[in-house]
C-alpha positions as CSV (number, residue, x, y, z in Angstrom):
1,X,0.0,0.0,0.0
2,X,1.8,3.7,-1.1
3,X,0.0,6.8,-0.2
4,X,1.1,10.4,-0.9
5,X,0.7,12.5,2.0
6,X,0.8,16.6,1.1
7,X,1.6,19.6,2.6
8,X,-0.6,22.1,3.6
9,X,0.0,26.2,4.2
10,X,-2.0,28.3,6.5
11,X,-3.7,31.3,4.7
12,X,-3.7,33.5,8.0
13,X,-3.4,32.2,11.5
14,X,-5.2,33.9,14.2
15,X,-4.3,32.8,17.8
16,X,-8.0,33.4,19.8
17,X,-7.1,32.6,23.1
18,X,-5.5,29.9,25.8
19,X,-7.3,27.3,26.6
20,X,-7.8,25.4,30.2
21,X,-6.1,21.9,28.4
22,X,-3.0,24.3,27.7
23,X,-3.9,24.0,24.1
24,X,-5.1,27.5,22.3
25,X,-8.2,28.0,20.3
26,X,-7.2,29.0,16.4
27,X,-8.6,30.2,13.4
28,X,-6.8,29.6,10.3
29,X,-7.2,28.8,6.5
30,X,-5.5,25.4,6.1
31,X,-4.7,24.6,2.0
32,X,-3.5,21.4,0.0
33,X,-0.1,22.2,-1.9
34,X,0.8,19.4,-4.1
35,X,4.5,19.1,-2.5
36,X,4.6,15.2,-1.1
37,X,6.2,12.6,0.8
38,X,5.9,9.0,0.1
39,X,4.4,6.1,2.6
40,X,4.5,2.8,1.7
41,X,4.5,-0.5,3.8
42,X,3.6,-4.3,3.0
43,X,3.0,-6.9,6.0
44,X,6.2,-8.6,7.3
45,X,6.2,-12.4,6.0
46,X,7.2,-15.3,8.6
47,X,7.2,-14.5,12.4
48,X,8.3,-10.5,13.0
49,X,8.3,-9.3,16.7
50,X,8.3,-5.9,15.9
51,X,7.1,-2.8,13.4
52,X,10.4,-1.6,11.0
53,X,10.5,1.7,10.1
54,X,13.5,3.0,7.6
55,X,13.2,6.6,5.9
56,X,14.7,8.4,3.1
57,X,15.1,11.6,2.1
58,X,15.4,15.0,4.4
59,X,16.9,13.8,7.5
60,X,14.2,14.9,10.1
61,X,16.1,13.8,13.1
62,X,13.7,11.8,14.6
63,X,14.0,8.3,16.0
64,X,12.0,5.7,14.0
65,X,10.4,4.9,17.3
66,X,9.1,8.4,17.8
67,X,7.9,8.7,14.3
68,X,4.2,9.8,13.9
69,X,3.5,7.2,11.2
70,X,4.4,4.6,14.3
71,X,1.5,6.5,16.7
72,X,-0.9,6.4,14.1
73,X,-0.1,3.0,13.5
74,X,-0.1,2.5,17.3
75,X,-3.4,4.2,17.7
76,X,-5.1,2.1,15.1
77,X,-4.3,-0.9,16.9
78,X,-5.8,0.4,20.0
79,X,-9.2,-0.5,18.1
80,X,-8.2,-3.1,15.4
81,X,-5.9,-5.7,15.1
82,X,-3.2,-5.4,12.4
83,X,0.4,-7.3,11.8
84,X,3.4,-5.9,12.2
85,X,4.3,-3.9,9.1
86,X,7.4,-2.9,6.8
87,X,7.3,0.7,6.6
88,X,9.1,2.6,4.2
89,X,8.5,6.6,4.3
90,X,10.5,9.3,1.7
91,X,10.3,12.4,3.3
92,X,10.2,15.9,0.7
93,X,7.9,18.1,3.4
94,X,11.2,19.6,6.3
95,X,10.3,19.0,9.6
96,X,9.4,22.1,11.7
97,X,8.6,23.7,8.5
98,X,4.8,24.7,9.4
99,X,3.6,22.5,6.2
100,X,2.4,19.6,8.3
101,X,4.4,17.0,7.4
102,X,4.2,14.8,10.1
103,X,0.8,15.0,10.7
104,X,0.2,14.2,7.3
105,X,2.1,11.0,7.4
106,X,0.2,10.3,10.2
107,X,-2.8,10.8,8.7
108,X,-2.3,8.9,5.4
109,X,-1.0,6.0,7.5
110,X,-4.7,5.8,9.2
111,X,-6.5,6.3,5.7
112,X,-4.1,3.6,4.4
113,X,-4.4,1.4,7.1
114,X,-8.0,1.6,6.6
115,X,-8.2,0.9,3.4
116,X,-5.5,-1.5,3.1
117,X,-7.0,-4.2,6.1
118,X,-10.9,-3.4,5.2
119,X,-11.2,-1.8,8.5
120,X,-14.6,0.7,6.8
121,X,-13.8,3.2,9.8
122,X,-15.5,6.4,8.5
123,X,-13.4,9.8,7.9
124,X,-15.2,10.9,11.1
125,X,-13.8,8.2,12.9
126,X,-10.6,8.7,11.5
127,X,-10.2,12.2,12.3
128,X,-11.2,11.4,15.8
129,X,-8.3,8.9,16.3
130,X,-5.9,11.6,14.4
131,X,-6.9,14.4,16.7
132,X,-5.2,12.3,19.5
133,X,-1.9,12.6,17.3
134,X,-2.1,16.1,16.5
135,X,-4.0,18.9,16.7
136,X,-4.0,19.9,12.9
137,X,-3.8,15.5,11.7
138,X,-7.2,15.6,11.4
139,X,-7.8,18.3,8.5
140,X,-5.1,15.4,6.4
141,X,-7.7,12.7,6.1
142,X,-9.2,14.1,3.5
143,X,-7.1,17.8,2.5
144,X,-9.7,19.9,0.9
145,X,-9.2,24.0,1.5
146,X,-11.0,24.4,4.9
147,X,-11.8,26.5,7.2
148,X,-10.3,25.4,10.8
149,X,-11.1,26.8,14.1
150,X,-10.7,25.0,17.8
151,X,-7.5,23.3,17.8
152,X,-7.7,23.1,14.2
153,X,-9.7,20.4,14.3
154,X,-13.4,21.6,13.4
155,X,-13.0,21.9,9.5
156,X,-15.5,23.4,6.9
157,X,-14.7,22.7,3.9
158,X,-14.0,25.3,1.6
159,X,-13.9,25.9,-2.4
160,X,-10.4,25.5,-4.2
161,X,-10.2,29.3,-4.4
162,X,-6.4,29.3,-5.1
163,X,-6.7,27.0,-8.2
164,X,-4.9,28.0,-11.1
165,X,-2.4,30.4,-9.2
166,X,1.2,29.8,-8.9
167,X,3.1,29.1,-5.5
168,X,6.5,29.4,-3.9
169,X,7.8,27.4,-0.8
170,X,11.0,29.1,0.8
171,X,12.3,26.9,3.8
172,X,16.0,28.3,5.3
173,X,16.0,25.2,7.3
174,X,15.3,26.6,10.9
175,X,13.4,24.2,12.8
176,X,10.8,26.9,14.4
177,X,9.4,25.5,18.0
178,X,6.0,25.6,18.1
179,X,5.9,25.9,22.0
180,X,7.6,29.1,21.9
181,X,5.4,30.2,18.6
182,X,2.7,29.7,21.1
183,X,4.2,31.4,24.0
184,X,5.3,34.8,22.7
185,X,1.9,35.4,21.1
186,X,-0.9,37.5,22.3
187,X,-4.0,36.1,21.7
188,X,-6.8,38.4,20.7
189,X,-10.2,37.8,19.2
190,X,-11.2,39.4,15.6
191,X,-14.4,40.3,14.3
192,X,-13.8,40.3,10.8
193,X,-13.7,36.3,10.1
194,X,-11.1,34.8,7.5
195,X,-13.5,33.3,5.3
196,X,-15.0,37.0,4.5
197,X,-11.1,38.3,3.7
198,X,-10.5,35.5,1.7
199,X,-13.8,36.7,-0.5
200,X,-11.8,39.8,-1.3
201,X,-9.5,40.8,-4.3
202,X,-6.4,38.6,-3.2
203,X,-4.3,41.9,-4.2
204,X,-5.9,43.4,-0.7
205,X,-5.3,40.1,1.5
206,X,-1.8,41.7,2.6
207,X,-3.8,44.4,4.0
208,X,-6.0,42.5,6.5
209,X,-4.7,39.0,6.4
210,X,-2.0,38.2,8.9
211,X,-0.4,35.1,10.8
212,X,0.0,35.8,14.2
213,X,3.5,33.8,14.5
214,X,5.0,36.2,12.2
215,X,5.7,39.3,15.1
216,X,7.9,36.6,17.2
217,X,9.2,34.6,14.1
218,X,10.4,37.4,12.5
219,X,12.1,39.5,15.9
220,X,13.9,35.9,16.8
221,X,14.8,35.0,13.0
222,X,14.7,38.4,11.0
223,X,16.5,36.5,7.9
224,X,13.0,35.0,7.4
225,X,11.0,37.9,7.4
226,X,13.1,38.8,4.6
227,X,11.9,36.2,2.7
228,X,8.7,37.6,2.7
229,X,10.4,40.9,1.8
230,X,11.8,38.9,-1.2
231,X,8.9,37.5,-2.3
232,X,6.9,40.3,-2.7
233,X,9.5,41.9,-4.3
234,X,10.0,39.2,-6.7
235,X,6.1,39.9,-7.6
236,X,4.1,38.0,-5.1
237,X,0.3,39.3,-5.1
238,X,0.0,37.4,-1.3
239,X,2.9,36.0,1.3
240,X,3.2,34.8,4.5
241,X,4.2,32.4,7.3
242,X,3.0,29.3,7.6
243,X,2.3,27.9,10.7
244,X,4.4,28.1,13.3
245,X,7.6,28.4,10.5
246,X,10.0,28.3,9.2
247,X,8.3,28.2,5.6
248,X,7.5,31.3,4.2
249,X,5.5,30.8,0.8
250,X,4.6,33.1,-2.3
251,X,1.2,33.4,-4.0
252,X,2.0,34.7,-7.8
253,X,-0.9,35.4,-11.0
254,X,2.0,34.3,-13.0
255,X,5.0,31.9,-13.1
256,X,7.2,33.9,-11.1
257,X,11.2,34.1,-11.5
258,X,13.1,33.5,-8.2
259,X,15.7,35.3,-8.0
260,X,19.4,33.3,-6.6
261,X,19.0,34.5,-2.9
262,X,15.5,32.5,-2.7
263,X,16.4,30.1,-5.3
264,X,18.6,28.1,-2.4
265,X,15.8,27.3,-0.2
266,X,13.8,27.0,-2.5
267,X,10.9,23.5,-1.6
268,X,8.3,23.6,-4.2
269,X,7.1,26.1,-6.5
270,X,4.4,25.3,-9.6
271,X,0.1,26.1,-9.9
272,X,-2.4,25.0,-7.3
């Protein structure tokens, strides 16, 4: 069984307030980019005693044994019984990059698993299960453009209003912590909600349509607030953060040229 698990970028990120569990309350645009990694695994013939993880690819330093692929597969066999597995996952999303990565290999292991062994859980059920992985797993068992509030766990789907435009991923390779994100931000509620911005001429989303992580990402790490500097300069019509960082991505009418100083941390770039 192979699966594709994508990457996703946060079209403004609005931090509403702490919560009592210690987690925060969100609003945020969450969007499918079609930059990948690769899960693949097959049941392990004669008599295994164990899972086997090996990846390829960007090192993520991370232990197989911490991998989120190995909780999901964990947290499946909380309610189902499955063998153990030979698991073979590429990695093309950083880690720490604010596109998801791990949650969506997470995720796509569940869907996978599901479809692989028959199980018939429904994407409701599987959501429920991811949401005990991560708070933002749950939006990858089925990407569509959604609206996400909560934890980032209540989605509304949302049309593909991107498609056709062109995108830029930047990653410099600073591995952002999403703790501290959290902790240096000061959560406020809006009244003006992100689906109504996102109904505006994209040319005026710079104006109103912010990520919250930015004011700390950018004082602690002002060489990627340039990148956004860049970008726009380069001809963006929209850029921002996403997540938590360290990715900051480019929204362009056109094919864009990237100019050399991008051009090295350079991900992904091609139409939505």
């Amino acid at each position: 069984m192979i699966s594709f698990p994508r990457a996703k970028i946060n079209i403004g990120l609005r931090v509403i307030r702490k919560r009592n569990d210690g987690f925060h309350d969100i609003e945020t645009l969450f969007y499918p980019v079609p930059l990948c990694d690769a899960l693949e695994f097959v049941v392990q013939p004669g008599n295994p005693v164990a899972d086997e993880l090996t990846t390829t690819g960007i090192d993520i330093n991370t232990r197989p044994e911490n991998n989120l692929v190995l909780m999901a597969l964990k947290r499946m066999r909380e309610k189902h019984s499955v063998p153990f597995l030979k698991i073979h996952l590429h990695k093309a999303i950083p880690s720490g990059a604010g596109l998801g990565g791990g949650s969506s290999d997470a995720a796509c292991m569940l869907v996978a698993l599901n479809k692989g062994f028959r199980f018939e859980l429904s994407d409701e059920s599987l959501r429920d299960i991811a949401l005990g992985i991560g708070s933002d797993c749950p939006f990858f068992i089925n990407p569509l453009p959604s609206l996400a509030t909560g934890r980032g766990e209540k989605l509304i789907p949302l049309p593909p209003f991107l498609e056709g435009l062109h995108i830029v991923l930047i990653n410099p390779g600073i591995r952002i912590s999403t703790r501290d994100a959290y902790m240096n931000t000061h959560p406020v509620r809006r009244k003006e909600r992100l689906e109504n911005i996102i109904n505006d001429d994209i040319t005026n989303w710079k104006k109103y349509l912010k990520n919250d992580f930015e004011d700390y990402v950018f004082k602690v790490y002002p060489q990627i607030g340039e990148i956004k500097k860049s970008l726009y300069r380069s001809g963006a019509i929209y850029s921002s953060l996403s997540g938590s960082g360290s990715t900051v991505y480019g929204i362009f009418e056109e094919k864009p040229f990237i100019s050399p100083n991008l051009k090295k941390d350079l991900i992904w770039k091609g139409r939505l």
